[in-house]
VOZAVO-285653 format. One record per residue (C-alpha): x, y, z; residue number from 1. Coordinates in pm, 1 decimal, always signed. Example, Ala and Ser with C-alpha at 12.3 -4.5 7.8 and 13.67 -1.06 7.14 Angstrom:
px,py,pz,resi
+1230.0,-450.0,+780.0,1
+1367.0,-106.0,+714.0,2
This chain:
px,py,pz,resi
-2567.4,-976.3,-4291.8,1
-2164.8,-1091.5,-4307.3,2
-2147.3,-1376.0,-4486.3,3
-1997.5,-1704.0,-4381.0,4
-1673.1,-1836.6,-4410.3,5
-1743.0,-2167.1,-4212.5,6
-2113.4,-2274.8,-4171.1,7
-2151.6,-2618.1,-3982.6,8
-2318.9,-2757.0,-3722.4,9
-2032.8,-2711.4,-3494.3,10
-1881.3,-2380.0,-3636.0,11
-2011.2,-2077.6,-3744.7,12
-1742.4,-1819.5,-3901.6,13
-1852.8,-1443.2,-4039.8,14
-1573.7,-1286.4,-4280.9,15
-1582.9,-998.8,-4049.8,16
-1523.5,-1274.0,-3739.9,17
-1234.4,-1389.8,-3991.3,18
-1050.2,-1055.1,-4008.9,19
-1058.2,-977.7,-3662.1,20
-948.5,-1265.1,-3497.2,21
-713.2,-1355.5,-3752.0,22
-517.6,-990.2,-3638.3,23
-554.5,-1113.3,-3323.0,24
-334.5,-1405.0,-3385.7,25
-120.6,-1205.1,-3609.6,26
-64.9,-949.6,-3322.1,27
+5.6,-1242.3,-3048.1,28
+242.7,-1390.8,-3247.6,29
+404.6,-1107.3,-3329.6,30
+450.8,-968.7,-2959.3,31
+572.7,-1356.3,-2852.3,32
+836.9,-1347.3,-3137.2,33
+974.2,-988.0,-3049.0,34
+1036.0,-1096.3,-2693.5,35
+1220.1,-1420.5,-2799.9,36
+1448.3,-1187.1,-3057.7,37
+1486.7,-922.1,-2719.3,38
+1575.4,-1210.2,-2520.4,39
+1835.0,-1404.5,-2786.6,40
+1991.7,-1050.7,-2875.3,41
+2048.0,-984.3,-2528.0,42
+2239.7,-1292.1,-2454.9,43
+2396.5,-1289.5,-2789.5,44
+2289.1,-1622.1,-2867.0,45
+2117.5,-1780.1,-3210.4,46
+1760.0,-1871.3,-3208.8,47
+1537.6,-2079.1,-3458.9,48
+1231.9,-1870.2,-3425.5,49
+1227.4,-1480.7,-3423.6,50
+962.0,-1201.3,-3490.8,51
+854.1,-1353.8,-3841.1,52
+886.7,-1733.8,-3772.2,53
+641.0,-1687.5,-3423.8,54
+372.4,-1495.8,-3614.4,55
+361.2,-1763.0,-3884.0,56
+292.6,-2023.4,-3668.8,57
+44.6,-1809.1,-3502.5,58
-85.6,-1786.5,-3862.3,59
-30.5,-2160.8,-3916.2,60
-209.0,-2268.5,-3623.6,61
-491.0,-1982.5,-3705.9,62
-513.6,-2157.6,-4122.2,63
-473.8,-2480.7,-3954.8,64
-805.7,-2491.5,-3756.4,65
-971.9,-2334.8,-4037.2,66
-893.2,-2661.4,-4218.5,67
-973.8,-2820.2,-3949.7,68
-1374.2,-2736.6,-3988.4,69
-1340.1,-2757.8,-4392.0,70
-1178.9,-3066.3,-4453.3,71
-1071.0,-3291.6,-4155.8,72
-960.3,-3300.1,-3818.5,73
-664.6,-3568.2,-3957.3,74
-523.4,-3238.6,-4115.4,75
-497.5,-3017.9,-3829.4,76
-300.3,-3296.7,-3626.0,77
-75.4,-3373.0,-3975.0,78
+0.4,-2987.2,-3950.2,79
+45.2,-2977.0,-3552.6,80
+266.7,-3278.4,-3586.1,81
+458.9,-3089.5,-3817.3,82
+517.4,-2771.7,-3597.2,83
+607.9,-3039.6,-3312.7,84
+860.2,-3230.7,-3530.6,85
+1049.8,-2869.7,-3598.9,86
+1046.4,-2808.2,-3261.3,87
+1182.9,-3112.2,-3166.8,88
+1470.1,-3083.5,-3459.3,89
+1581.8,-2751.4,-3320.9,90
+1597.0,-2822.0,-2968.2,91
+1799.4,-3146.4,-3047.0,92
+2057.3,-2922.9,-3261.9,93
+2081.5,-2680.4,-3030.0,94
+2121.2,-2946.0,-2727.5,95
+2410.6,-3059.7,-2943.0,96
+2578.9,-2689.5,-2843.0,97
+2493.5,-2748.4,-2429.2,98
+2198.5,-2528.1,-2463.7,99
+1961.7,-2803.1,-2310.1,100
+1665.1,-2514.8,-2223.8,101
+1307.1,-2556.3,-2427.8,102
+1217.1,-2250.8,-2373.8,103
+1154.3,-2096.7,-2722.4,104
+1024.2,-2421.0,-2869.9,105
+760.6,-2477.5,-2564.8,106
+663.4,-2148.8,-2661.0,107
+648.9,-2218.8,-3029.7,108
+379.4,-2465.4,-2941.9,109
+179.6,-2241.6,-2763.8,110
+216.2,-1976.4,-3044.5,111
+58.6,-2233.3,-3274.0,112
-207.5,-2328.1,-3048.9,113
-312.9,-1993.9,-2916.7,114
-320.4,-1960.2,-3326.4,115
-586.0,-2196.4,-3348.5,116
-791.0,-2129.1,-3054.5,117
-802.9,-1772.3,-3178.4,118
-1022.1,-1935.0,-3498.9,119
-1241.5,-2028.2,-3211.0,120
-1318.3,-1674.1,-3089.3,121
-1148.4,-1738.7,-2750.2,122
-976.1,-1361.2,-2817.3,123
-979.0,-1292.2,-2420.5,124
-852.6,-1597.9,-2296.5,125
-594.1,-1624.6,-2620.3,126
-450.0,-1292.3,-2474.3,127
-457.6,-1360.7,-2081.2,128
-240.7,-1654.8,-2178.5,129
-8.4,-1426.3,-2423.5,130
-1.3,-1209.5,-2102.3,131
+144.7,-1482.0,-1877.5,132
+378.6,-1610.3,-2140.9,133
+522.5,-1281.8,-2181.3,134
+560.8,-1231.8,-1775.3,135
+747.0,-1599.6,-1757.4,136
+989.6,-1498.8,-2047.6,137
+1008.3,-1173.5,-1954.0,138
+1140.2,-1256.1,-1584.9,139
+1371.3,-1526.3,-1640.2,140
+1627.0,-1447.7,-1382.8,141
+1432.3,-1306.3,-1140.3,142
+1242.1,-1595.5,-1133.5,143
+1572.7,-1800.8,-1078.4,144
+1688.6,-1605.7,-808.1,145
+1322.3,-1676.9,-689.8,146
+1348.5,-2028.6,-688.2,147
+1699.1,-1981.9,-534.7,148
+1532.1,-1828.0,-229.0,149
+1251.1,-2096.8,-193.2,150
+1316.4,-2295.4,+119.9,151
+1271.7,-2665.9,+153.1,152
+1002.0,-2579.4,+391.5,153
+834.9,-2305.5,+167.8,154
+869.6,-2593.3,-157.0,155
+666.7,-2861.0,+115.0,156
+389.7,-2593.7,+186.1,157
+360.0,-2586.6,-147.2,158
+288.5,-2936.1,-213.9,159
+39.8,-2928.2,+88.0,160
-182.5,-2679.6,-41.3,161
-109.1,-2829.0,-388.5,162
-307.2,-3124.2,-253.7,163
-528.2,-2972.5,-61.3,164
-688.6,-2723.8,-336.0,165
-692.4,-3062.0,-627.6,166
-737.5,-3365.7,-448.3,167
-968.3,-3292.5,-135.4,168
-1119.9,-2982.3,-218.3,169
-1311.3,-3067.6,-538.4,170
-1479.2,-3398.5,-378.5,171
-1628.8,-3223.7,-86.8,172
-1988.8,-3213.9,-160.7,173
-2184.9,-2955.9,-233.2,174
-2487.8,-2963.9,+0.7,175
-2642.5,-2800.4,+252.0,176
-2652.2,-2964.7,+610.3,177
-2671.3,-2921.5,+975.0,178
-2948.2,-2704.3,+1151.8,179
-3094.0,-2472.2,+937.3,180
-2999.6,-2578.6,+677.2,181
-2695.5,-2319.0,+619.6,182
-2382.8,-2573.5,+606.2,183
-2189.6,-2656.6,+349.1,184
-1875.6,-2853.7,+299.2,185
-1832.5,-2752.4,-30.5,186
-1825.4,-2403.5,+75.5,187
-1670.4,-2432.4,+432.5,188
-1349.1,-2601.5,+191.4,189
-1371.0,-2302.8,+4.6,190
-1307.7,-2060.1,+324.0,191
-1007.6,-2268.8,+400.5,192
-851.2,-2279.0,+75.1,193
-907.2,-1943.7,+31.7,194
-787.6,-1865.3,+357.7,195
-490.8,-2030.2,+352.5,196
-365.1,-1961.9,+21.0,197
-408.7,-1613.9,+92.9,198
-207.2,-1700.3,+417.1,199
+61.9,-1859.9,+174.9,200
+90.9,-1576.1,-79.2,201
+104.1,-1322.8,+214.7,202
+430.6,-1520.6,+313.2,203
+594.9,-1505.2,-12.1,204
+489.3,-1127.5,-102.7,205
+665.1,-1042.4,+257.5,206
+983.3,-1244.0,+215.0,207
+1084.7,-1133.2,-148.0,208
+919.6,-763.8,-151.9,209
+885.5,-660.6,+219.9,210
+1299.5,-592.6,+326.0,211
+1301.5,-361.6,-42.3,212
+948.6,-196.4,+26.1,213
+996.6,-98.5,+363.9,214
+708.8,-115.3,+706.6,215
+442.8,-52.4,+516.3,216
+433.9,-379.1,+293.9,217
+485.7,-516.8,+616.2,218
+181.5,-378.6,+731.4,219
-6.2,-448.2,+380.1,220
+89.0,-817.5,+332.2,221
+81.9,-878.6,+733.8,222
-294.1,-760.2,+679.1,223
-378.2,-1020.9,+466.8,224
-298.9,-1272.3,+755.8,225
-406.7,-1131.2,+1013.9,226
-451.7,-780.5,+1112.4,227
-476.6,-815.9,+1460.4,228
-166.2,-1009.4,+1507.0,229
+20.3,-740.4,+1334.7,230
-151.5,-510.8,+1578.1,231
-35.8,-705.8,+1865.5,232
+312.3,-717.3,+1739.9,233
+422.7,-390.1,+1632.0,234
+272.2,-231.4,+1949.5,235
+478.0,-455.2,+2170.0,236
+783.9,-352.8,+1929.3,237
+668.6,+6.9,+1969.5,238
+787.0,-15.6,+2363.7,239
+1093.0,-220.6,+2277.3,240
+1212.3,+0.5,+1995.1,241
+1119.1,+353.5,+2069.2,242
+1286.2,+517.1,+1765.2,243
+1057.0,+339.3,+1563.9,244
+727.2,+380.3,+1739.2,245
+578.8,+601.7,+1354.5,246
+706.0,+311.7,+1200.8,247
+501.7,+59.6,+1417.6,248
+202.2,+287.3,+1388.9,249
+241.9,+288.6,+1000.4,250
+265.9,-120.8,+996.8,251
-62.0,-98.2,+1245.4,252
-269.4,+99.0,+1049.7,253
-186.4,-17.8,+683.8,254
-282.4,-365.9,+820.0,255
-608.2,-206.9,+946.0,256
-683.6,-46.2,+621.1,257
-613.6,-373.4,+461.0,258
-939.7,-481.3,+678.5,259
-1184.6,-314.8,+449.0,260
-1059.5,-375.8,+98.3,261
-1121.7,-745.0,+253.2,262
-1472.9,-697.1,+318.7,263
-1526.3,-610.7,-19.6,264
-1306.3,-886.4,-180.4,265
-1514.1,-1207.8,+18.1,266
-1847.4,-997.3,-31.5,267
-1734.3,-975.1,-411.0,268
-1658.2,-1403.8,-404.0,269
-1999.1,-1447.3,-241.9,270
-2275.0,-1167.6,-276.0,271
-2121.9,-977.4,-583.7,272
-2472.3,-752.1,-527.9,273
-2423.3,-703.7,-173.8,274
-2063.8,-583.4,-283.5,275
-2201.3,-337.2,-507.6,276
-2409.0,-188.7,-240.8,277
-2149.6,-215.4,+8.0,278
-1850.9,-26.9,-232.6,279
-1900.2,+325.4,-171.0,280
-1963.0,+350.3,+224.9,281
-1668.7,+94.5,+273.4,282
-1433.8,+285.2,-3.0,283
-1495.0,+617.5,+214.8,284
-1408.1,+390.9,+534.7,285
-1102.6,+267.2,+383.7,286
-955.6,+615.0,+241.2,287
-1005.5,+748.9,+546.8,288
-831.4,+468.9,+767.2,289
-537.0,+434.3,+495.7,290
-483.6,+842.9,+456.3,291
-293.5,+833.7,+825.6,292
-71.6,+587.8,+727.9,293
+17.2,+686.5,+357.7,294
+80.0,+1061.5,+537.1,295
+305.3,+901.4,+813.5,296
+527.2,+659.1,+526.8,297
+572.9,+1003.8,+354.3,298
+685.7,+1202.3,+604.4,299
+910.8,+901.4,+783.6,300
+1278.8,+904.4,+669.9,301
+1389.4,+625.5,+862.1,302
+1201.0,+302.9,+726.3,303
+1216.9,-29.9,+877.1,304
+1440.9,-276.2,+711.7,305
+1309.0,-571.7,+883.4,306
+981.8,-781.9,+849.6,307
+1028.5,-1132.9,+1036.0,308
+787.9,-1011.4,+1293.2,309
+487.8,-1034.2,+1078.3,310
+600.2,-1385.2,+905.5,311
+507.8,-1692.2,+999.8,312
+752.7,-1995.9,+1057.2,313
+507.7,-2179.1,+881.8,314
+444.2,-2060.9,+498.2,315
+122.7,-2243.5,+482.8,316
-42.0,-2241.4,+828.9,317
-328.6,-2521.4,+759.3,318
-409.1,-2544.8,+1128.3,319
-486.8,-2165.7,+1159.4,320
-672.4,-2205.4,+846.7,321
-925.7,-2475.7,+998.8,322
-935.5,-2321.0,+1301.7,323
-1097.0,-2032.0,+1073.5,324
-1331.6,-2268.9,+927.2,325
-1470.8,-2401.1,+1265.1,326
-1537.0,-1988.8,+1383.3,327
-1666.3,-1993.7,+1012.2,328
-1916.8,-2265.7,+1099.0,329
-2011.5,-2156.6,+1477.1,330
-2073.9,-1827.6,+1375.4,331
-2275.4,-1935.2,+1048.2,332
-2484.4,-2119.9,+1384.3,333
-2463.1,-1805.1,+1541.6,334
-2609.2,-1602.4,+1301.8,335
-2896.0,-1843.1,+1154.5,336
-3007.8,-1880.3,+1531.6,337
-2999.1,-1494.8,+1642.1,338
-3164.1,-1435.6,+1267.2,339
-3423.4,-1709.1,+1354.7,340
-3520.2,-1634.1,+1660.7,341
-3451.2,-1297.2,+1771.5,342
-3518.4,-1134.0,+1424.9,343
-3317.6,-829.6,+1269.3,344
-3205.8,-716.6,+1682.1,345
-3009.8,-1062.9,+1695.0,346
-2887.7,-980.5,+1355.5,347
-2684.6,-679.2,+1493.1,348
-2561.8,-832.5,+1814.7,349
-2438.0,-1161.2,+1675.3,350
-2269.1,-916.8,+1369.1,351
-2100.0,-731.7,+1670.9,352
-2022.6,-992.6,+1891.2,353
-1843.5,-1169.5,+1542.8,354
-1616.5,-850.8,+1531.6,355
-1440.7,-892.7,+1836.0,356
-1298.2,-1223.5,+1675.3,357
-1282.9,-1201.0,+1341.7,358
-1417.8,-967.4,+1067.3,359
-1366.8,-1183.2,+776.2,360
-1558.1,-1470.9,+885.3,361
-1905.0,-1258.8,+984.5,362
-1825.8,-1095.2,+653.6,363
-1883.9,-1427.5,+432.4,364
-2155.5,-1574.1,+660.4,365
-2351.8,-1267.5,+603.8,366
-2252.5,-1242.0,+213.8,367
-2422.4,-1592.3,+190.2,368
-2750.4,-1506.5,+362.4,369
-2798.0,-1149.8,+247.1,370
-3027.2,-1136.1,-61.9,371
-3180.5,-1492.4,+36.1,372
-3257.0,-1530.2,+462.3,373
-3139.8,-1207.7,+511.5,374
-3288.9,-811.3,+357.5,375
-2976.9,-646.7,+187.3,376
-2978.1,-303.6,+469.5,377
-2938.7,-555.9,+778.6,378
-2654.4,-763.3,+582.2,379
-2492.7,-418.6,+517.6,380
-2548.6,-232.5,+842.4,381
-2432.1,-573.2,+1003.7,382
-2113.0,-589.8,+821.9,383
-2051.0,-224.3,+874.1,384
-2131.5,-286.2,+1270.8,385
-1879.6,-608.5,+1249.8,386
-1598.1,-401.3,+1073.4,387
-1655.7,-110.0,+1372.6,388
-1606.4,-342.1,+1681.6,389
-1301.7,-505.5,+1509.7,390
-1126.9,-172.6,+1495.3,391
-1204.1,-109.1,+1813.7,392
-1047.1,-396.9,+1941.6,393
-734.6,-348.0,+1755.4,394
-748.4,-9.3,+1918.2,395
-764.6,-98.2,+2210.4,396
-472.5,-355.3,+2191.0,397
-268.1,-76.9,+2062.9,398
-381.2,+118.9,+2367.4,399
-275.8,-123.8,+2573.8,400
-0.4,-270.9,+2473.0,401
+187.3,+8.3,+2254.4,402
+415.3,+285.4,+2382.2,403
+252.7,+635.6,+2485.4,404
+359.7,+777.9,+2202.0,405
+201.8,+512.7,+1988.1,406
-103.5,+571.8,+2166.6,407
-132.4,+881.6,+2100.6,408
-85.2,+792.5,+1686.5,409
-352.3,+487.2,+1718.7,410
-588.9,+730.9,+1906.9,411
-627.0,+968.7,+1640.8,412
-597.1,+736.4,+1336.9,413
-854.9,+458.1,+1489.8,414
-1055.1,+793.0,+1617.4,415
-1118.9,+952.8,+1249.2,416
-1152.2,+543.5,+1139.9,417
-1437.5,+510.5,+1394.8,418
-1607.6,+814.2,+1325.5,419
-1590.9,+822.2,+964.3,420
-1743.2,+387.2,+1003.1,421
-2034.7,+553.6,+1227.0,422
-2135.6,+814.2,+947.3,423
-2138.2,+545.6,+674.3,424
-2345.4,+328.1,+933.2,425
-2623.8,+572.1,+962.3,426
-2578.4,+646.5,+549.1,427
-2667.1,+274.6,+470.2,428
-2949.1,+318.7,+755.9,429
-3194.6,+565.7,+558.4,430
């Protein structure tokens, strides 16, 4: 048995715990100082704090917590204090030059700190947060040019779902109410929020990545909204814009695809079982609805250099994002009544009758009661039934509303879709 460093009531420290998380600090400090000498050798400018100096004060703040636990908590904050007061001293000197960025001695802090909360044994969390400190320094201008781009509107939708996700979300409680028992504020919030932001990010992905990346980030991120909508547009732009019908067909059917991998993501935030059971006949759905449209990108020279028509005007659309929690809630209603009183038959038909709306809504209700109200082959075969008559409703709007010649692309992507959704169906059956 290792012996111990540190043995108190509060901390427990092995020498072999010692070593390893005192390389761990070494090496964070260490990666954080050679990107601050890349970045002040690219500009040509002078920095306080290189390769050496950041994985000291990893070091420092590593010793520091160490002392900490043996002596007193008054000399880890005398030591911290310290590391401030140096930081403060060389961002006032090199204010004095016009250099007012605090770039490198914020992130001398947080060198020292991730130090000391590597002592702790918080190794993963000490190097998710070296991960995003690289990625901010790392992208300095394009993160300017970023910011440049953000529109007042875009900086206010912000704020709203800002406020929304910290200062309403957290104080909705978390009970169950209503008839039978199945609603719950807590979690209704949760489908907004999630909704919403994923709404919002859709948005941004579109507006900075989409004109570079071509129609079929259009048809990725556009999924993430709404995949219908995106169906509805680009077949009315298929009869407007002939030339660009394999185009409109590629947006279509990415966005379709994007359907499935959203099944698994709420059933992963909900039922992380039922996700489980549900990964392997939805993966062979998906590859075979996204093969069409990887094949058509691929073989397309001409790509589409616009992507307003799958943005909305409004980055964060809150209303659509309630409106998804009331179909949330009457189809949670839906469901517990057709479960309740016309047993696993009900089941199916509500499942399918929820698909003609909305798959992502069926998709959470039945994530909740599989496993509990509901035996895990009916929540799958239900989902699976759900994600079926939503594709063929976003066929069928393609049918009608696209060019002939779009038709004829829909017909045999949303054909091998449908048939491959129907074998998976009666796989999860036996």
């Amino acid at each position: 048995m290792d012996q111990f460093i540190i043995d108190t009531e509060l901390f427990k420290l092995t020498q072999q715990d010692f070593f390893i998380r005192l390389f761990v600090a070494l090496g964070i400090g260490l990666v954080i100082g050679l990107e601050r000498q890349r970045d002040a050798l690219k500009e040509n400018a002078e920095s306080f704090a290189g390769i050496r100096t950041f994985a000291f004060t990893a070091l420092l703040g590593y010793l520091g917590a160490i002392l900490y636990f043996l002596f007193s908590p008054v000399v880890y904050l005398i030591i911290l204090l310290a590391v401030a007061i140096l930081a403060g001293l060389s961002y006032f000197i090199v204010a004095q030059k016009g250099d007012v960025g605090a770039t490198t001695e914020m992130t001398f802090l947080l060198t020292f700190l991730l130090g000391s909360f590597c002592l702790l044994g918080y190794l993963t969390i000490s190097l998710v947060i070296m991960v995003v400190i690289i990625v901010l320094l790392s992208y300095k201008v394009q993160m300017r040019s970023i910011a440049g781009k953000i529109t007042v509107e875009e900086w206010y939708a912000f704020i709203r779902f800002v406020i929304l996700a910290l200062l309403i979300f957290p104080f909705l409680p978390n009970k169950n109410y209503g008839p039978y028992n199945n609603l719950n504020p807590h979690e209704i919030g949760w489908v907004i929020l999630l909704t919403s932001g994923l709404g919002f990010v859709g948005h941004l992905l579109i507006k900075f990545l989409g004109s570079r990346r071509g129609i079929l980030l259009s048809g990725i991120f556009g999924g993430l909204v709404s995949s219908t909508a995106v169906t509805w547009i680009f077949a009315r732009k298929s009869r407007d814009m002939p030339q660009d019908v394999q185009n409109c067909s590629i947006a279509i059917l990415a966005a379709s695809s994007i359907m499935f991998l959203r099944i698994l993501l709420w059933t992963f935030i909900f039922n992380k079982s039922l996700m489980l059971q549900l990964l392997l006949p939805v993966s062979i759905i998906f590859l075979s609805a996204i093969c069409f449209p990887v094949y058509l990108y691929y073989t397309t020279r001409k790509e589409s250099a616009s992507v307003s028509h799958v943005t909305n005007r409004n980055p964060l659309d809150l209303q659509g994002a309630f409106t998804f929690g009331i179909i949330y809630v009457i189809i949670i209603l839906i469901v517990s009544y057709a479960h309740e009183n016309m047993g696993d038959k009900g089941m199916v038909i509500s499942s399918a009758i929820a698909g003609f709306s909305d798959i992502d809504a069926i998709t959470i209700t039945l994530s909740k009661l599989t496993g509990s109200s509901i035996e895990s082959r009916l929540g799958i075969q239900s989902i699976i039934i759900a994600a079926i008559t939503n594709t063929m409703v976003k066929m069928g709007i393609g049918l009608w509303a696209g060019s002939k010649k779009l038709r004829q692309l829909l017909l045999l992507a949303f054909g091998l879709v449908l048939i491959t959704a129907v074998v998976a169906l009666i796989m999860v059956s036996f």
